[in-house]
N, C-alpha and C positions, 0 to 999 in steps of 0.2 A: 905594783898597785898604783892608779893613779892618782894624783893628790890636785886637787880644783876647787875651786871659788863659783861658789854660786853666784852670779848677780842677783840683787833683792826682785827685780825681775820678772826672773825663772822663779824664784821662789814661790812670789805672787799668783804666778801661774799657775803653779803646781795646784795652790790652797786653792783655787778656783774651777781648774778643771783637773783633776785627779787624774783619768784618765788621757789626757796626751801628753808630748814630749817630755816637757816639766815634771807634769807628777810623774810619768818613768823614772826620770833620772831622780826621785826624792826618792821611789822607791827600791832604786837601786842601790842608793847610799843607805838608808837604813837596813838591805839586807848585805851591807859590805862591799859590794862588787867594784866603789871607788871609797877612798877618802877625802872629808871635805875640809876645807881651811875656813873660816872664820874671823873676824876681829869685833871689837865692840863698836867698830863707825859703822860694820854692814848691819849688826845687830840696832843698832840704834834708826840706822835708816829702813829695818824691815818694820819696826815698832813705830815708827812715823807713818809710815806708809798704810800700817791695818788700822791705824786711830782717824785717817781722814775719814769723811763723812761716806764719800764714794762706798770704800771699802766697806763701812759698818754696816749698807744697805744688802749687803749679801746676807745669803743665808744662814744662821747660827754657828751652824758646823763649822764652816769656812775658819770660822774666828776661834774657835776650837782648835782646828787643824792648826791655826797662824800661832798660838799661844802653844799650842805642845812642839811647835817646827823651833820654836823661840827656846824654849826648854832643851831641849835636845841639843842645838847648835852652841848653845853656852856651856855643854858641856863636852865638846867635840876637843881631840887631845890637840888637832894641830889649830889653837887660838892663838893667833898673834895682834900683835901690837904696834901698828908701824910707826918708827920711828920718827918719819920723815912722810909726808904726801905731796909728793910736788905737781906742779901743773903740766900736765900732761895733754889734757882735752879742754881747751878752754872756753868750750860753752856749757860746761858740765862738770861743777867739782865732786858732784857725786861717783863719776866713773873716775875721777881720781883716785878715788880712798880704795875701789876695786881693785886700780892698777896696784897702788901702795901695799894694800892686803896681799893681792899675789907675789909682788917681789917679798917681801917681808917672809911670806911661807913656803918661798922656794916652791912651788905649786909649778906643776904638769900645764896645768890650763884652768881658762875663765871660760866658763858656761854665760851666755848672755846672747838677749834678745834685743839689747841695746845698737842701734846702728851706730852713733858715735865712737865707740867699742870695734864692735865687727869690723869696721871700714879701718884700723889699724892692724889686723891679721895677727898680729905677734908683740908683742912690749916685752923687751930686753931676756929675749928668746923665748916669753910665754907665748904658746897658742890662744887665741881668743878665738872660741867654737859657738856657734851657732846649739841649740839643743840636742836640734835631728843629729848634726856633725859631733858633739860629743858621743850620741848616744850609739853613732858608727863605730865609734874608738871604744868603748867600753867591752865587745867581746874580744878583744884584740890584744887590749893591755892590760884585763881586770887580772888575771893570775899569776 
């Protein structure tokens, strides 16, 4: 079973457009087919991200979706806490704490549409997958 790190990202994606890559892979993870990793820095930076104004102006639902995704992922078993976030990307401490959360959860791979991210391929043997490119791996590795 694969174990992976959403970036807030993909996340965002997903709650916006349900139907492409993003919301596949949410909707993969909610019927099992990976496990997902979590920490309170990516939990706190998806709740920064639906409270800017940007976000608010989407449609209701969305923020519905954003607030039950929130729910959910707080209670995903593999939560961790990393230790340590060190500087990895330096024009982006936000894709730090992603890196940090993946090593910390011993995690498969990083889901992300982040090019700062992608343009590293691997951080200390994690893959970092593009959506589509995760969602090639998923019938592959899901059983």
């Amino acid at each position: 079973m694969i174990l992976a790190v959403l970036d807030t990202n993909v996340l965002v994606s997903a709650m916006i457009s349900p139907g492409g890559p993003p919301g596949r892979i949410l909707s993969a993870w909610r019927i099992g087919e990976f496990l997902q990793c979590t920490s309170p820095e990516l939990i706190g930076e998806l709740r920064d991200v639906i409270g800017r104004s940007k976000f608010q102006r989407h449609d209701r639902r969305v923020l519905e979706r954003a607030e039950l995704l929130i729910e959910a992922m707080l209670n995903v078993p593999n939560f961790v806490k990393p230790a340590y976030i060190p500087r990895v990307v330096p024009n982006d401490p936000d894709d730090d704490v992603v890196l940090a959360t993946a090593v910390a959860g011993r995690v498969d791979g990083i889901v992300s549409g982040d090019q700062h991210l992608l343009a590293l391929g691997r951080h200390q043997g994690i893959a970092i997958m593009t959506p589509l490119q995760f969602l090639a791996e998923l019938p592959r590795r899901s059983h």
